[in-house]
N, C-alpha and C positions, 0 to 999 in steps of 0.2 A: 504494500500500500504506500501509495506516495505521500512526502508531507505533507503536499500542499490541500490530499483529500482528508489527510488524520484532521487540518486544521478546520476546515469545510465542517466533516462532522463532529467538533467540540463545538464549533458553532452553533450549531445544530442541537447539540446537547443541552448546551445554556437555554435554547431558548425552549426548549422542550421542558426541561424541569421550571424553568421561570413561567413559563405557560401553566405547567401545572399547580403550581404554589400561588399563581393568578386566582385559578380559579377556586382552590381552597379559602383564600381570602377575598371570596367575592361573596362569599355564601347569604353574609345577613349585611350586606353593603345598599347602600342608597341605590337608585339607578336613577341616569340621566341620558334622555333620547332611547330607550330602551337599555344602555348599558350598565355595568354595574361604576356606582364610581372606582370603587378601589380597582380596576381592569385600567379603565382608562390613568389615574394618577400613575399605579405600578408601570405603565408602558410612556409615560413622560422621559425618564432616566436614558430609556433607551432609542427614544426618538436624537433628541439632544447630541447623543452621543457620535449618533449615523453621521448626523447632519454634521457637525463638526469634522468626524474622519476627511469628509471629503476635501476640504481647505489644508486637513491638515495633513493629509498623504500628497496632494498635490505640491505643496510648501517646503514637505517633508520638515515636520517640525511639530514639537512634542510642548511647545509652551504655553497650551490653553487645553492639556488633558487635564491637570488636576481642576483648573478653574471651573471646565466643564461639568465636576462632579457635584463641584459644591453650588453652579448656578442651576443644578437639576435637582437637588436637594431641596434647595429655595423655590424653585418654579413648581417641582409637584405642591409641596404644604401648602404654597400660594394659591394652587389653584385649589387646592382642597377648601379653605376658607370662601373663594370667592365660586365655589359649586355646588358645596356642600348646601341643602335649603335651610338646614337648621343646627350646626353646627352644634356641639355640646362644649360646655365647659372645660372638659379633659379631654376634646379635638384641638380646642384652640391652645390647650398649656402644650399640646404635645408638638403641633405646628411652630410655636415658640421655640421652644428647647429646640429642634431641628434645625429652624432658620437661625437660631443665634451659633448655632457649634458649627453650621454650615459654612455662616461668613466669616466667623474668625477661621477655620481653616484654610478656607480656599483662598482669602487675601495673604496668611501668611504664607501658605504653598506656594505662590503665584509669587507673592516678593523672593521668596526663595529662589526659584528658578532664575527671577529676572536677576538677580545679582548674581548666580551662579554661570548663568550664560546658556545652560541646558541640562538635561538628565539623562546622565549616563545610561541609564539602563535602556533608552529608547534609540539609539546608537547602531543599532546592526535592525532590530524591529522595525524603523520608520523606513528602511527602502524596502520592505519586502510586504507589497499587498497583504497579503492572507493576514499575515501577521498582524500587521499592523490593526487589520480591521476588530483580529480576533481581539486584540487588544482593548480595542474601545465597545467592542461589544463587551468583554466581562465589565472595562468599566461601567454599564447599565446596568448590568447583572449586579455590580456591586450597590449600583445607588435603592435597586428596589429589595434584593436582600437584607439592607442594610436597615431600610426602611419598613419591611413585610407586616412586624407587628404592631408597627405604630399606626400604619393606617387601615387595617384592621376597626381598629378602634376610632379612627379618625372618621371610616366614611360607616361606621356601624349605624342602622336602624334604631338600633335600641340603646339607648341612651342611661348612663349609669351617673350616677350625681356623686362630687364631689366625696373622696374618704380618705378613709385609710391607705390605700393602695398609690393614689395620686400623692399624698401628702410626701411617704417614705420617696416613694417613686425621685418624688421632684428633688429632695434629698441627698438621697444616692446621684443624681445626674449631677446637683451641685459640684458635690465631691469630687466626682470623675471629672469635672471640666475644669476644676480649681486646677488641679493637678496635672494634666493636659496642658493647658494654658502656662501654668508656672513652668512645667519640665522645658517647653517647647522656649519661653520666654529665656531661660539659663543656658538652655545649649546654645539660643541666636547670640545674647553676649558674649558667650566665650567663642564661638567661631571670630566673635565680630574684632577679636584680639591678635592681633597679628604675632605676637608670641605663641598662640594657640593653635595656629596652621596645620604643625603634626603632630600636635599631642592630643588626646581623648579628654573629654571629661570626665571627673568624678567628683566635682560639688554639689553643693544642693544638693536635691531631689537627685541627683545619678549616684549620689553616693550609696544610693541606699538599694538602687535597683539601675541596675542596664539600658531599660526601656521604659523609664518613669511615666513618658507621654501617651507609650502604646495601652500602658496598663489604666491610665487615666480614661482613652476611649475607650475599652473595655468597660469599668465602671459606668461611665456615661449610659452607652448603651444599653446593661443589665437595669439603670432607671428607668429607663424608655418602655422595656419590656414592662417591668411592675405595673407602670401606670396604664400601663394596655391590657393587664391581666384581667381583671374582670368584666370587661365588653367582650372578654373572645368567648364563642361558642361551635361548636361541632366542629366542623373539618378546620375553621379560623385558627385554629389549637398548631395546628403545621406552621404558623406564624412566628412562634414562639423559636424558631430556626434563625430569628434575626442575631440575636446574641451570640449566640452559637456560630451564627455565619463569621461575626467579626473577630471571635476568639481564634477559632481554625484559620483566616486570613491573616491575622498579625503574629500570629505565634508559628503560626505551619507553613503560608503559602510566601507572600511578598513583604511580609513585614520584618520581623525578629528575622529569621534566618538569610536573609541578606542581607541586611547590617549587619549581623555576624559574622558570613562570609569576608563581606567586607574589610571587616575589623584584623579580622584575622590577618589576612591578607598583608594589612598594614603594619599591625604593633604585634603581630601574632611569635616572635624572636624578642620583644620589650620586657623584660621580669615583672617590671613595673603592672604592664597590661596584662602580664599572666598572673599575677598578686591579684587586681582588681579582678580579674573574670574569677579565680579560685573563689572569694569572698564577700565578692556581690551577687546576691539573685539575679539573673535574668529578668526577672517580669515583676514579682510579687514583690513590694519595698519592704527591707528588713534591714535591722543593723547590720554590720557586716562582722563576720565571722574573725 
């Protein structure tokens, strides 16, 4: 089998299982013109994403995929507010949380790049069609997996009032995006230190863990789940795969293990950076051993 068919049917794959998780979460959703909303929000991500490829495989240029993520983030919950007929109280808190972790992200990704010049990892990917496409298709993949149990609850029929679940919920997101926000904000100063070029961090929050930032959106997102807990019903319950999605992506697929790689790569002969890896967690913040 050729690569360019393996790449054909992964495509294929994505949208087969994202189809089906569509319609698991359509089950007790609004409709609009006959559709379900949450059908039409979940396929925003991946419209967005088409539609960009094509500027940016022509361009050949990888400096508005993150931005892309984060303005499909914003555009589904937006549209979810402005279709939904009657919004609930824990749509709109959840629409919020979205859109606020949406834009500080995608504005600091996007300054990242812009001062970085480009992203290595897109390097060999952006001249090769298939690739590339398949690329910005998981990106959609990413933005409505990411998002599956939030709007769930976002475009649900049945309407659950303000509790317990929302209160923690909101909580926990706080936490994770403090955290998030701080990791993210300590590693930009220290890169931003030209003494700091080739050396790693371990201040702050890195002292304590590896991936301070990664673990912070992890948290984030298990609050998102809580406050979506009690509007799920029957097959919506496959929703609950959103957390889950971003754990196995930052610890298993593109997150954690290629900065690792990386890492290695670099300070992996430094005592100094084999001290730090021996005695800092990976993922979960602990004092260090």
């Amino acid at each position: 089998m050729s690569r360019t068919l393996k790449i054909i049917l992964a495509i294929l794959l994505i949208l087969l299982v994202s189809g089906g998780l569509m319609l698991a979460g359509s089950q007790h959703s609004v409709a609009l013109a006959g559709l379900p909303l949450y059908f039409i929000l979940a396929s925003v991500g991946f419209v967005l994403h088409w539609i960009m490829f094509i500027p940016a495989y022509l361009f050949q240029t990888e400096r508005y995929f993150d931005l892309t993520g984060s303005l499909s983030f914003i555009g589904t919950v937006l549209l979810a507010v402005l279709l939904h007929p009657s919004i609930s109280t824990r749509g709109l808190v959840l629409c919020l949380l979205v859109a606020i972790w949406a834009a500080r992200l995608g504005s600091f990704l996007f300054n990242r790049i812009r001062k970085d010049g480009k992203d290595r990892r897109f390097d060999e990917i952006k001249t090769q069609f298939w690739r590339f496409l398949l690329t910005w298709t998981l990106g959609g993949a990413w933005v409505f997996l990411t998002l599956a149990a939030s709007l769930a609850a976002i475009t649900s029929n049945d309407s659950v009032p303000a509790d317990f679940y929302l209160a923690v919920g909101v909580v926990i997101w706080l936490i994770g995006f403090a955290i998030e926000v701080i990791a993210d904000a300590q590693k930009s100063r220290f890169r931003s230190q030209s003494d700091n070029k080739q050396r790693f961090i371990t201040s702050g929050l890195w002292k304590y863990s590896r991936h301070p930032n990664y673990f912070g959106e992890i948290v984030l997102w298990i609050g998102i789940a809580v406050i979506a807990l009690p509007v799920l019903q029957g097959w919506q319950w496959l929703c609950l795969v959103s957390p889950l999605f971003v754990i196995l992506l930052l610890t298993r697929i593109s997150g954690i293990p290629m900065l690792e790689k990386s890492a290695r790569e670099r300070w992996g002969s430094d005592p100094d950076y084999q001290r730090y890896v021996e005695n800092t967690p990976v993922l979960i913040p602990a004092p260090q051993s």
